[in-house]
mmCIF file of the N, C-alpha and C atoms, coordinates in Angstrom:
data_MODEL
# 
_entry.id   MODEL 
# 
loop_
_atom_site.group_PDB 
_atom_site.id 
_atom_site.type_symbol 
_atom_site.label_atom_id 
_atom_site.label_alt_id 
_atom_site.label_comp_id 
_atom_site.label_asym_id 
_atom_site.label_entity_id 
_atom_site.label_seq_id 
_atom_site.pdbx_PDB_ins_code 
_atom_site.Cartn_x 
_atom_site.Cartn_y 
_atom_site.Cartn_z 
_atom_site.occupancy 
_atom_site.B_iso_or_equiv 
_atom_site.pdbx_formal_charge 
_atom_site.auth_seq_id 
_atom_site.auth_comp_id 
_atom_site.auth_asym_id 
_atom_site.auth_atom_id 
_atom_site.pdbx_PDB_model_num 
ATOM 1   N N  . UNK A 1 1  ? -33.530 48.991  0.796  1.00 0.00 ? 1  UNK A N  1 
ATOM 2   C CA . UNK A 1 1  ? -34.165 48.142  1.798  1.00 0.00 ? 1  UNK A CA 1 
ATOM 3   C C  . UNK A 1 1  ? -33.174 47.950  2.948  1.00 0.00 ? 1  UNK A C  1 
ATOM 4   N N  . UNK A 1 2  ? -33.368 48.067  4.018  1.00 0.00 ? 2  UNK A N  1 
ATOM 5   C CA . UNK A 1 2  ? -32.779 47.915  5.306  1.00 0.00 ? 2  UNK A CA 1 
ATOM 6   C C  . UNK A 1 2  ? -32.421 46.879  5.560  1.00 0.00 ? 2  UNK A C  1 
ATOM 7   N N  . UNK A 1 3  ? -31.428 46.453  6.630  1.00 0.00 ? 3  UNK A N  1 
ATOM 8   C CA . UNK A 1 3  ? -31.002 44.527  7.191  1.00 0.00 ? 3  UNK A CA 1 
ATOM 9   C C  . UNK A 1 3  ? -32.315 44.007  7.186  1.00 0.00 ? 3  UNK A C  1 
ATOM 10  N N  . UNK A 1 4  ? -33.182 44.616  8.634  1.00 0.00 ? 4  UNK A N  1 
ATOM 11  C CA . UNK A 1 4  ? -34.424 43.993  9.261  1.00 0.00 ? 4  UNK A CA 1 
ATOM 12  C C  . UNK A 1 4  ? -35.196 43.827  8.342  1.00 0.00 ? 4  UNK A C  1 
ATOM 13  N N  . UNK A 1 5  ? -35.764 44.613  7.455  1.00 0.00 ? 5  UNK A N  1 
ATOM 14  C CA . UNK A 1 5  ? -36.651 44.232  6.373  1.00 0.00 ? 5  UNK A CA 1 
ATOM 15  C C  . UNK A 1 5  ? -36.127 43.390  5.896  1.00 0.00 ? 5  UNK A C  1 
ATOM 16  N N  . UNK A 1 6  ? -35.148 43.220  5.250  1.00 0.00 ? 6  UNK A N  1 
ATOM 17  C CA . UNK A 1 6  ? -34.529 41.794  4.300  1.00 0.00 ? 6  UNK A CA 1 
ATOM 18  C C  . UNK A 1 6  ? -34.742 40.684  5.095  1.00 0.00 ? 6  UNK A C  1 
ATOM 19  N N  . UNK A 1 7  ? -34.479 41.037  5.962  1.00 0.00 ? 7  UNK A N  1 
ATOM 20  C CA . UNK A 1 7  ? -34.402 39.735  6.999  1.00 0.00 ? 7  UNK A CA 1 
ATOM 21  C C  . UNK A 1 7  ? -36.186 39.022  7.498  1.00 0.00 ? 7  UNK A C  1 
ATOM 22  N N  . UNK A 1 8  ? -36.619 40.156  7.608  1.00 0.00 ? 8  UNK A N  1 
ATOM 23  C CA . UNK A 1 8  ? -38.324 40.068  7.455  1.00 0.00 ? 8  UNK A CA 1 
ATOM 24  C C  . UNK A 1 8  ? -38.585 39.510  6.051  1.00 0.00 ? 8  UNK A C  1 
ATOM 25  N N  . UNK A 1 9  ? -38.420 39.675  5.588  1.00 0.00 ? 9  UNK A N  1 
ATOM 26  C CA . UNK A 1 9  ? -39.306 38.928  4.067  1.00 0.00 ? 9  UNK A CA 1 
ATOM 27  C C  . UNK A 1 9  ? -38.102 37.927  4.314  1.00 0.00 ? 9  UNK A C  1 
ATOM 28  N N  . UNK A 1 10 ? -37.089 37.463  4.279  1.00 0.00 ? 10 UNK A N  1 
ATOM 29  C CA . UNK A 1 10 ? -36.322 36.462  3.925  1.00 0.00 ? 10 UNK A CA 1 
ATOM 30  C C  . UNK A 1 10 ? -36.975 35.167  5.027  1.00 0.00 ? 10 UNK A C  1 
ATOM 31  N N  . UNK A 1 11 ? -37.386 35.738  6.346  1.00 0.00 ? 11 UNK A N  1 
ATOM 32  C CA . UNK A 1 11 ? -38.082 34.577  7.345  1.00 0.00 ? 11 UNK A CA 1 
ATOM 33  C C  . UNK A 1 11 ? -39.214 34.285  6.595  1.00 0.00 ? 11 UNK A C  1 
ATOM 34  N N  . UNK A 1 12 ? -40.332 35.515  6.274  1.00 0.00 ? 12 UNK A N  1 
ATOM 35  C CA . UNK A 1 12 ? -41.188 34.724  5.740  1.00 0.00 ? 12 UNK A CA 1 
ATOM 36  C C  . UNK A 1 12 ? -41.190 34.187  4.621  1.00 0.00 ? 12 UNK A C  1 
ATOM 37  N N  . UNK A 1 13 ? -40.189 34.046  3.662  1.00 0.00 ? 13 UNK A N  1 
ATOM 38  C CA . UNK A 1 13 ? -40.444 33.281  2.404  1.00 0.00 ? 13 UNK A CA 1 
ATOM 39  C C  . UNK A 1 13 ? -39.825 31.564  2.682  1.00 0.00 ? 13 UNK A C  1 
ATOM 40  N N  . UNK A 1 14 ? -39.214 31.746  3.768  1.00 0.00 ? 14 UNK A N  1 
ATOM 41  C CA . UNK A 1 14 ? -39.054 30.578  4.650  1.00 0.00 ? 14 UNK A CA 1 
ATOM 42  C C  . UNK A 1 14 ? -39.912 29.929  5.292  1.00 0.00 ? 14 UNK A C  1 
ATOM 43  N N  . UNK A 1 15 ? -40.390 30.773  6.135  1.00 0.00 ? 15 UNK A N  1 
ATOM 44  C CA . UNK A 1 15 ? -41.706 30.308  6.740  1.00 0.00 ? 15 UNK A CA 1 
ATOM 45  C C  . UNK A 1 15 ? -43.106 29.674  5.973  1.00 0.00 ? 15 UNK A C  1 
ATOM 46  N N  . UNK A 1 16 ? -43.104 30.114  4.393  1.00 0.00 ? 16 UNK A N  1 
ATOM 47  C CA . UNK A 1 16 ? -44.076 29.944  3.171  1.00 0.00 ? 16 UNK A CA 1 
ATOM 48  C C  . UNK A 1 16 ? -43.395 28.936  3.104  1.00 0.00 ? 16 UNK A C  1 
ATOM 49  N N  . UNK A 1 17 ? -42.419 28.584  2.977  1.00 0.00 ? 17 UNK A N  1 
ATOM 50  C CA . UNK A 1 17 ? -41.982 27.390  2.263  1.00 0.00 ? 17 UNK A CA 1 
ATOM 51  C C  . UNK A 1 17 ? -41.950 26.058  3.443  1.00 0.00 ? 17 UNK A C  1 
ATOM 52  N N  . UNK A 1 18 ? -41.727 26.495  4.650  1.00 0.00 ? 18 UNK A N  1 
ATOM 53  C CA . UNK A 1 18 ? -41.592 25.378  5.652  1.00 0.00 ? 18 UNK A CA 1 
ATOM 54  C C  . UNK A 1 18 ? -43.123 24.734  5.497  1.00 0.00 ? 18 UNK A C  1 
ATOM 55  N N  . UNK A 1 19 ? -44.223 25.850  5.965  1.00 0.00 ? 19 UNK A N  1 
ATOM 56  C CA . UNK A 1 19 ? -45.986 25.722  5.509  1.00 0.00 ? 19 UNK A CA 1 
ATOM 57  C C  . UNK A 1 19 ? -45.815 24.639  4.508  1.00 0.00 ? 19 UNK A C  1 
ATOM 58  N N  . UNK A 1 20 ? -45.730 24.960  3.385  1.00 0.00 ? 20 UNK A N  1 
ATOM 59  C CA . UNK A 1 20 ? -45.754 24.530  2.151  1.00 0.00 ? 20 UNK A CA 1 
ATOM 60  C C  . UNK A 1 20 ? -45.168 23.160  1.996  1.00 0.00 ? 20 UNK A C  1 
ATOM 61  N N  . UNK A 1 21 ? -43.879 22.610  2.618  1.00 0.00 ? 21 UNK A N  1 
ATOM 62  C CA . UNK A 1 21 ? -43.406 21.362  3.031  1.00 0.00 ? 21 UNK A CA 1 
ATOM 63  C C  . UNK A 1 21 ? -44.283 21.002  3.889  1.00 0.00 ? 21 UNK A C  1 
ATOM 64  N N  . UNK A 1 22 ? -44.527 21.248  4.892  1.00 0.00 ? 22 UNK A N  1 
ATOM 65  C CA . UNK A 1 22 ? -45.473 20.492  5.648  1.00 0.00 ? 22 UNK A CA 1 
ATOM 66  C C  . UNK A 1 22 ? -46.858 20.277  5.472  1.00 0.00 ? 22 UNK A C  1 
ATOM 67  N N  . UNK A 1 23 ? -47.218 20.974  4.785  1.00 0.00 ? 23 UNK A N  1 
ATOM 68  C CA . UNK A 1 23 ? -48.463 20.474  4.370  1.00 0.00 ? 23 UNK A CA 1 
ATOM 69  C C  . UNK A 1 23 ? -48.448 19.748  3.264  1.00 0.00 ? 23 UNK A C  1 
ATOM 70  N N  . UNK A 1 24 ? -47.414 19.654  2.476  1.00 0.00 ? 24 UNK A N  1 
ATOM 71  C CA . UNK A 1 24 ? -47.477 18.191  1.676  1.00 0.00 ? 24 UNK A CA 1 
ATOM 72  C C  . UNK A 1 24 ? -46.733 17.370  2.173  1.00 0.00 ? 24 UNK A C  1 
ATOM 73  N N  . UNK A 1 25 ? -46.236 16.942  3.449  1.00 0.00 ? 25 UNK A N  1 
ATOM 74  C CA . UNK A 1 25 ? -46.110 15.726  3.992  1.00 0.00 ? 25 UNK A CA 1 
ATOM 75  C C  . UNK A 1 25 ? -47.136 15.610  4.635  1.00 0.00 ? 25 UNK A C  1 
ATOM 76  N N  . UNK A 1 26 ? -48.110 16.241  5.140  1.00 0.00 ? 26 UNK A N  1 
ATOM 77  C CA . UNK A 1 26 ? -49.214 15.680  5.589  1.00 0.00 ? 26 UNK A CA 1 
ATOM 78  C C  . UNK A 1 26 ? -50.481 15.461  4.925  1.00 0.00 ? 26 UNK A C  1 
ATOM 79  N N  . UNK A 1 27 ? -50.311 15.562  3.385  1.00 0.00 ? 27 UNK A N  1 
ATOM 80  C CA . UNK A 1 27 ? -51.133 15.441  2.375  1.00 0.00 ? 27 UNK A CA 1 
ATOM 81  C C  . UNK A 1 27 ? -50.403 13.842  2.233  1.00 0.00 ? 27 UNK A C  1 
ATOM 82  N N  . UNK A 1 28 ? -49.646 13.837  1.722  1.00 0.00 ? 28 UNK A N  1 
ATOM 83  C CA . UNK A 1 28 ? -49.089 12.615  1.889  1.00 0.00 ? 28 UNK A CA 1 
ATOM 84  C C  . UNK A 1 28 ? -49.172 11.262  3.035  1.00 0.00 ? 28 UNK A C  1 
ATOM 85  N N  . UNK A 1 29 ? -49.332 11.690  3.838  1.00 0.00 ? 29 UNK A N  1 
ATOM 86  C CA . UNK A 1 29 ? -49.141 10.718  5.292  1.00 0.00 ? 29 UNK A CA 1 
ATOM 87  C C  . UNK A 1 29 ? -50.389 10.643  5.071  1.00 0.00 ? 29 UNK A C  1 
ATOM 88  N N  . UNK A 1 30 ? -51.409 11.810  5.168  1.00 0.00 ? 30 UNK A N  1 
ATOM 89  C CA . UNK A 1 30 ? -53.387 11.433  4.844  1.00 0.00 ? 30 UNK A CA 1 
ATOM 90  C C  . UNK A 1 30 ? -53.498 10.532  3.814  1.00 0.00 ? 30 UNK A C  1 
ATOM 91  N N  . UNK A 1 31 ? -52.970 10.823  2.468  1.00 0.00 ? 31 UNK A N  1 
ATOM 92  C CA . UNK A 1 31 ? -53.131 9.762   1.019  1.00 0.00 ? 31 UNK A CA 1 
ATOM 93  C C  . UNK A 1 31 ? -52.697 8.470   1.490  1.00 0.00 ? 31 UNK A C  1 
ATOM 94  N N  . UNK A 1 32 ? -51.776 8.183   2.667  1.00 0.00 ? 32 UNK A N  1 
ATOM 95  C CA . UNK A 1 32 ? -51.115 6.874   2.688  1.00 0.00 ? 32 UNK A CA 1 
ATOM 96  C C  . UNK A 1 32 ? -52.221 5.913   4.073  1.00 0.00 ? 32 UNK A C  1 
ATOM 97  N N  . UNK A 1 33 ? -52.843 6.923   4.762  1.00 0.00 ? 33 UNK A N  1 
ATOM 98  C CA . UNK A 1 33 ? -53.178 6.373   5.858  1.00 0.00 ? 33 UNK A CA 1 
ATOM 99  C C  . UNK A 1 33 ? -54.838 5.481   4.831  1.00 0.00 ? 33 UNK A C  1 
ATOM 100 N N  . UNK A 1 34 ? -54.954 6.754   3.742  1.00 0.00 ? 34 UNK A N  1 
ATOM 101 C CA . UNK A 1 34 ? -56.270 6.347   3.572  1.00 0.00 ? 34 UNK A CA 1 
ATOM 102 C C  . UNK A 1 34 ? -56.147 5.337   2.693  1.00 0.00 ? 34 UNK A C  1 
ATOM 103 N N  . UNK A 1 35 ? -55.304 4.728   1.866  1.00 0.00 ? 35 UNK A N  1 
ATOM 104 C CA . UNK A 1 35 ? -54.679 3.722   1.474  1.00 0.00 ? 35 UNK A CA 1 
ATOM 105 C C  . UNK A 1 35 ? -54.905 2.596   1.947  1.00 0.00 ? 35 UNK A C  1 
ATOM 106 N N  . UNK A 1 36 ? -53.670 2.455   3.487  1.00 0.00 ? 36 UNK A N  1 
ATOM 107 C CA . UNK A 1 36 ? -53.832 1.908   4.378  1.00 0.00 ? 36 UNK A CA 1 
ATOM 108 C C  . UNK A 1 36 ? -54.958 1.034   4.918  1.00 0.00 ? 36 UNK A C  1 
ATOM 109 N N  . UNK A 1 37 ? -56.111 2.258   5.278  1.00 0.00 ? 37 UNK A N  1 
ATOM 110 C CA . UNK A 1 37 ? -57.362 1.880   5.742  1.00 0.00 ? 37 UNK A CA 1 
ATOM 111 C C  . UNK A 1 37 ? -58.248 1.127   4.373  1.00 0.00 ? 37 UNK A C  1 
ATOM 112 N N  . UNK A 1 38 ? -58.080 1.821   3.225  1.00 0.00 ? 38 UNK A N  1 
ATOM 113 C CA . UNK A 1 38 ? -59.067 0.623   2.339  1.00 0.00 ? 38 UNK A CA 1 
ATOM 114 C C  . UNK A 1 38 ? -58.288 -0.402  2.802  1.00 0.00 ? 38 UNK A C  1 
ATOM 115 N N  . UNK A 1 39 ? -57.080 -1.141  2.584  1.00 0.00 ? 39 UNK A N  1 
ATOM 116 C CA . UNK A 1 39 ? -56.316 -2.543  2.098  1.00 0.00 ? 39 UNK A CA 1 
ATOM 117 C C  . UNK A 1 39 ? -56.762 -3.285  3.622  1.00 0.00 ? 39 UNK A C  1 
ATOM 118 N N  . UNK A 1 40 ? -56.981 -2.523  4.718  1.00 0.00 ? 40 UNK A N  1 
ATOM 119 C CA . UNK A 1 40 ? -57.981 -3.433  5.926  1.00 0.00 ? 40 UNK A CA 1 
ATOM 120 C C  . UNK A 1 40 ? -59.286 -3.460  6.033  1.00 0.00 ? 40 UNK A C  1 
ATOM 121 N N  . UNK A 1 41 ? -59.534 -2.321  5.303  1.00 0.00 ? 41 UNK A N  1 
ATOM 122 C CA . UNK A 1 41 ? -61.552 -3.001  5.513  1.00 0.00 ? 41 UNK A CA 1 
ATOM 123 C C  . UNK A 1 41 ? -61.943 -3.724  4.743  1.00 0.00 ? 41 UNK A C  1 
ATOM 124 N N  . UNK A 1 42 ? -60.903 -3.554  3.393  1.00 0.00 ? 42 UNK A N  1 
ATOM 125 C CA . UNK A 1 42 ? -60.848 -5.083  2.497  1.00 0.00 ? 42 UNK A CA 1 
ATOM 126 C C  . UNK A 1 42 ? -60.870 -6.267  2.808  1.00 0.00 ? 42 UNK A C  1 
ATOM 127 N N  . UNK A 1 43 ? -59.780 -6.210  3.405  1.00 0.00 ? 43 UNK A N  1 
ATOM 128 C CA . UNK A 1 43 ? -59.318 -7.613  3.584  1.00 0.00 ? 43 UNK A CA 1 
ATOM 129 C C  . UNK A 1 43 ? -60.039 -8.247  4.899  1.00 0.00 ? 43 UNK A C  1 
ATOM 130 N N  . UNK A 1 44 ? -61.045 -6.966  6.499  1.00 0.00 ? 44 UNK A N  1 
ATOM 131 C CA . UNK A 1 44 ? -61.882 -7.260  7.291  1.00 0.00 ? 44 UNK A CA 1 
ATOM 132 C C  . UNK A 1 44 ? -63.005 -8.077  6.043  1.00 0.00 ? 44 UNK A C  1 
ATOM 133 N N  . UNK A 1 45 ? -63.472 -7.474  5.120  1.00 0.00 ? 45 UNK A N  1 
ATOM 134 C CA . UNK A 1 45 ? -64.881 -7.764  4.771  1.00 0.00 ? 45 UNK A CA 1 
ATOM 135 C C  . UNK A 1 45 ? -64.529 -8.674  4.048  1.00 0.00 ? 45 UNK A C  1 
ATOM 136 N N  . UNK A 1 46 ? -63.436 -9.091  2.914  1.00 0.00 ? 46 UNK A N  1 
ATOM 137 C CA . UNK A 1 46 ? -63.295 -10.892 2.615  1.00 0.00 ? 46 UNK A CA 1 
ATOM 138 C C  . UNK A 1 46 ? -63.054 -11.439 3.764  1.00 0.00 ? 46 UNK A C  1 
ATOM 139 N N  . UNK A 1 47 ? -63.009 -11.518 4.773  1.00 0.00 ? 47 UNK A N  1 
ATOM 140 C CA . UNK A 1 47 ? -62.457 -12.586 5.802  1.00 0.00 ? 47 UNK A CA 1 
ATOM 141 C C  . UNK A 1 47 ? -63.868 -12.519 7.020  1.00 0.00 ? 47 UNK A C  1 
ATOM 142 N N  . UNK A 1 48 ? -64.660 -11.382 6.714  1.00 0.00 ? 48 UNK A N  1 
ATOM 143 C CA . UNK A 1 48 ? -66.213 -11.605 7.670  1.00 0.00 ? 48 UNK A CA 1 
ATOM 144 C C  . UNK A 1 48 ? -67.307 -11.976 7.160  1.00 0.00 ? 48 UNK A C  1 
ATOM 145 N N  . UNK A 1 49 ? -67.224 -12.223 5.371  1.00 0.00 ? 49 UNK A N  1 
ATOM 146 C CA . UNK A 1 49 ? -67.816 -12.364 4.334  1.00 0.00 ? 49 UNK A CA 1 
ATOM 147 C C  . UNK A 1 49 ? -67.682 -13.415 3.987  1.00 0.00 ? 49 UNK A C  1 
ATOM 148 N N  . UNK A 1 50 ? -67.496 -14.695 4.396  1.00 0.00 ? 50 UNK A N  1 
ATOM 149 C CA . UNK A 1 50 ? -67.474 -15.743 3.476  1.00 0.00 ? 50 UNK A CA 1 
ATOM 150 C C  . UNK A 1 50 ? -68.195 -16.308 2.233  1.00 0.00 ? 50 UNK A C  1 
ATOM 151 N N  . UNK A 1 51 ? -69.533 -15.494 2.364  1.00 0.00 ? 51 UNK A N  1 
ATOM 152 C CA . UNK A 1 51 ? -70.158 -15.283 1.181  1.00 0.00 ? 51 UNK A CA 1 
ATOM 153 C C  . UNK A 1 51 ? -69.178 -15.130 0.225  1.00 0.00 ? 51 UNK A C  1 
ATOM 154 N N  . UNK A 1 52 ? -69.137 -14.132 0.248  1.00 0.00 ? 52 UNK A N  1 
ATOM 155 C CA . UNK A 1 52 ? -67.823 -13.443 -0.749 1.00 0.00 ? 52 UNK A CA 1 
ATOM 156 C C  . UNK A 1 52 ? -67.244 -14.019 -1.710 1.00 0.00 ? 52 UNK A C  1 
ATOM 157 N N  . UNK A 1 53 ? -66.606 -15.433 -0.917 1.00 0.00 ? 53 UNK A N  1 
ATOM 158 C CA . UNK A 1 53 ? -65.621 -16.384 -1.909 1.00 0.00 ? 53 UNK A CA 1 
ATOM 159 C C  . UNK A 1 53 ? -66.087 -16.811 -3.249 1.00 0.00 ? 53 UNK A C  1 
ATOM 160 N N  . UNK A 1 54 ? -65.350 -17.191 -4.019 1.00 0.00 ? 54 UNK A N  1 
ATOM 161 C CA . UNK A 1 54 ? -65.574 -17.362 -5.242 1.00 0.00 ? 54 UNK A CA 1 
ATOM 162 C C  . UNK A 1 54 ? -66.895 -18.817 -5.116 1.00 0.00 ? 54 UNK A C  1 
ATOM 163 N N  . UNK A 1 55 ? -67.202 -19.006 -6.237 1.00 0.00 ? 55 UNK A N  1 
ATOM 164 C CA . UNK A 1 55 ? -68.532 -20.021 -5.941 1.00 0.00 ? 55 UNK A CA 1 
ATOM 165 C C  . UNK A 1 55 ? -67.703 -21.012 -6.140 1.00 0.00 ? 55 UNK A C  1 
ATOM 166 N N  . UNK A 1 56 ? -66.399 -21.474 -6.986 1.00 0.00 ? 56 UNK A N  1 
ATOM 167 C CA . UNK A 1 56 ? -65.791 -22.934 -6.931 1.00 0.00 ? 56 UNK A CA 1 
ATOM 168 C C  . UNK A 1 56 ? -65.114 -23.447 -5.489 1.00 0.00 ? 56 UNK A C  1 
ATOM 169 N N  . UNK A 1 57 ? -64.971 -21.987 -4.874 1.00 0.00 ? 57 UNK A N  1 
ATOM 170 C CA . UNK A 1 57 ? -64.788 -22.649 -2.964 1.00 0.00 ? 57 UNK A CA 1 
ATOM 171 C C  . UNK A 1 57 ? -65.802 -23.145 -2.268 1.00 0.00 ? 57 UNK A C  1 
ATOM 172 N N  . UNK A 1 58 ? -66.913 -22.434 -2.756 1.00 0.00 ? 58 UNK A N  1 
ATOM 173 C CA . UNK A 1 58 ? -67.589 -22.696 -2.019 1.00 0.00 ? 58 UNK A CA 1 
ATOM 174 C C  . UNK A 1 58 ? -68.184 -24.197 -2.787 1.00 0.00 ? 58 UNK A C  1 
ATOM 175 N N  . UNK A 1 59 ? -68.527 -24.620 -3.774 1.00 0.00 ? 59 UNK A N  1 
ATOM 176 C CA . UNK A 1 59 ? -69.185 -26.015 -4.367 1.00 0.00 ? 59 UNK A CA 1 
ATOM 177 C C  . UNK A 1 59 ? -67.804 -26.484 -3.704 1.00 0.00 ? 59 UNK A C  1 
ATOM 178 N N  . UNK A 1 60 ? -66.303 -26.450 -3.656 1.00 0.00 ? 60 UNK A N  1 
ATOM 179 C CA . UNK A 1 60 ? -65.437 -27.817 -3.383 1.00 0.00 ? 60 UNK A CA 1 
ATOM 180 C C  . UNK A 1 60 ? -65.441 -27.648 -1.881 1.00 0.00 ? 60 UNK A C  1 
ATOM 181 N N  . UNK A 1 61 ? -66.199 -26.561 -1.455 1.00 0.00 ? 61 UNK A N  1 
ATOM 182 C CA . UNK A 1 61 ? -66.535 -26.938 0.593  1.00 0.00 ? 61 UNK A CA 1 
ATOM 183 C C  . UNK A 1 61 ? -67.266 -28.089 0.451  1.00 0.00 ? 61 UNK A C  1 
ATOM 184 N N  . UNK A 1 62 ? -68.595 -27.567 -0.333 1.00 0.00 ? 62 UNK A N  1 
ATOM 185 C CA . UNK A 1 62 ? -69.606 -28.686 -0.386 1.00 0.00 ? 62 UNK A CA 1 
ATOM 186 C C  . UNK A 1 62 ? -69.769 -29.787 -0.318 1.00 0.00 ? 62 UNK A C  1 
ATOM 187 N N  . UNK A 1 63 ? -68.520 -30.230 -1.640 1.00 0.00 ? 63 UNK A N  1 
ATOM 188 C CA . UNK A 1 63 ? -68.334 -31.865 -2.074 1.00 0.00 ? 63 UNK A CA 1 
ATOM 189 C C  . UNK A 1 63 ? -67.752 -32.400 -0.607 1.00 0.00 ? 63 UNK A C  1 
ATOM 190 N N  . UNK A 1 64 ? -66.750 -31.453 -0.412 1.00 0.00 ? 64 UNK A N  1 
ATOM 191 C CA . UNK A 1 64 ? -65.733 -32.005 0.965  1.00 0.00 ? 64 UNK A CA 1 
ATOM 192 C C  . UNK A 1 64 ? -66.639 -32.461 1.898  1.00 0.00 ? 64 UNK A C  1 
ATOM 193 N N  . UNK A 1 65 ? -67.776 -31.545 2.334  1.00 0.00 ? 65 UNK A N  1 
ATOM 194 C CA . UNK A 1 65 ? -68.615 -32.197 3.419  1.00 0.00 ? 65 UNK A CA 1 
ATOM 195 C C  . UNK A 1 65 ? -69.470 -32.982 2.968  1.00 0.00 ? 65 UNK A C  1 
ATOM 196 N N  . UNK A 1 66 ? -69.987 -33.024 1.983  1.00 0.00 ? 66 UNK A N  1 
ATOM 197 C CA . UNK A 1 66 ? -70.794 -34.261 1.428  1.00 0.00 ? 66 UNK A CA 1 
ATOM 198 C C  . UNK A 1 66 ? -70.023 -35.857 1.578  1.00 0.00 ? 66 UNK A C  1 
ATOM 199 N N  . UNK A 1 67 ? -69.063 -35.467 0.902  1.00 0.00 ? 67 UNK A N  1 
ATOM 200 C CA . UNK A 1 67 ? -67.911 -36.613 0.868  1.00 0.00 ? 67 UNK A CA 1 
ATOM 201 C C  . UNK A 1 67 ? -67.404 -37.490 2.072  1.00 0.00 ? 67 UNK A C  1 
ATOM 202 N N  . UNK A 1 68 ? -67.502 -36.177 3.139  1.00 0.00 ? 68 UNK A N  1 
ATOM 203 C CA . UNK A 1 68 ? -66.801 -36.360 4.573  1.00 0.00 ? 68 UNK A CA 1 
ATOM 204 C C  . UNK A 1 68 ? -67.861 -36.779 5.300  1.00 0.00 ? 68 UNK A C  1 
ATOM 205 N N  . UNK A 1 69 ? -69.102 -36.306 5.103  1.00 0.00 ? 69 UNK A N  1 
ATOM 206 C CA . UNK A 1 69 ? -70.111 -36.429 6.706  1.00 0.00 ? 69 UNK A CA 1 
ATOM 207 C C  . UNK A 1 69 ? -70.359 -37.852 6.672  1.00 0.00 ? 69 UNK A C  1 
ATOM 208 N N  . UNK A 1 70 ? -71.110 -38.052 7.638  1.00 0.00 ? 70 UNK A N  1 
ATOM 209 C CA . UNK A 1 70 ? -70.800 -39.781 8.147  1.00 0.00 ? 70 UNK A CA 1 
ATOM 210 C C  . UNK A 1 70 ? -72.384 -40.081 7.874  1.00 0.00 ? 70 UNK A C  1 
ATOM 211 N N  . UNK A 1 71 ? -73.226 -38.880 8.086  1.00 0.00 ? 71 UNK A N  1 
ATOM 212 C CA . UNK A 1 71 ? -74.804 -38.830 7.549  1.00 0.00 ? 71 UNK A CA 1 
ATOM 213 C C  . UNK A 1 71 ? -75.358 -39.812 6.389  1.00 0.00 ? 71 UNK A C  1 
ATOM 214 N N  . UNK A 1 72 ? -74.080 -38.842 5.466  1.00 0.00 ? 72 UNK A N  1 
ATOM 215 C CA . UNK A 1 72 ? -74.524 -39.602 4.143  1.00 0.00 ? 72 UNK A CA 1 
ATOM 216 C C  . UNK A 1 72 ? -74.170 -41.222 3.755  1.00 0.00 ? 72 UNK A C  1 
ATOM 217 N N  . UNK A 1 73 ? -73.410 -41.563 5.087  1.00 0.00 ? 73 UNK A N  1 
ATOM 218 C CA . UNK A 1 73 ? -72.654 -42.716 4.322  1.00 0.00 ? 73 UNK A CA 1 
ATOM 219 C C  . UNK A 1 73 ? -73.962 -44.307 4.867  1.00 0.00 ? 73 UNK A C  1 
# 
């Protein structure tokens, strides 16, 4: 086998491998972004959802305004 040939397969088994790194850091950076994005549409939809809350928040809202309004008194 000649320099240039060696040197030809030696770039590309480099070049396979640079590919190959970079596409699993960007498999990675995708797995993390999509991560990312659940832990905020989560935490958007408990916080636009007040439904949501557990039912003992919501009965001790209740008492609070029952307790509090001036209606009832």
């Amino acid at each position: 086998m000649d320099p240039k040939e060696a040197s030809d397969i030696e770039w590309k088994k480099n070049r396979f491998f640079n590919i190959k790194e970079i596409r699993d850091q960007l498999t990675n950076h995708v797995q993390q972004n999509q991560e990312t994005q659940a832990i905020f549409s989560n935490n958007l939809v408990s916080t636009s959802n007040p439904e949501k809350k557990s039912s003992k928040d919501n009965t001790s809202q209740q008492r609070l305004f029952t307790e509090c309004s001036p209606m009832r008194k």
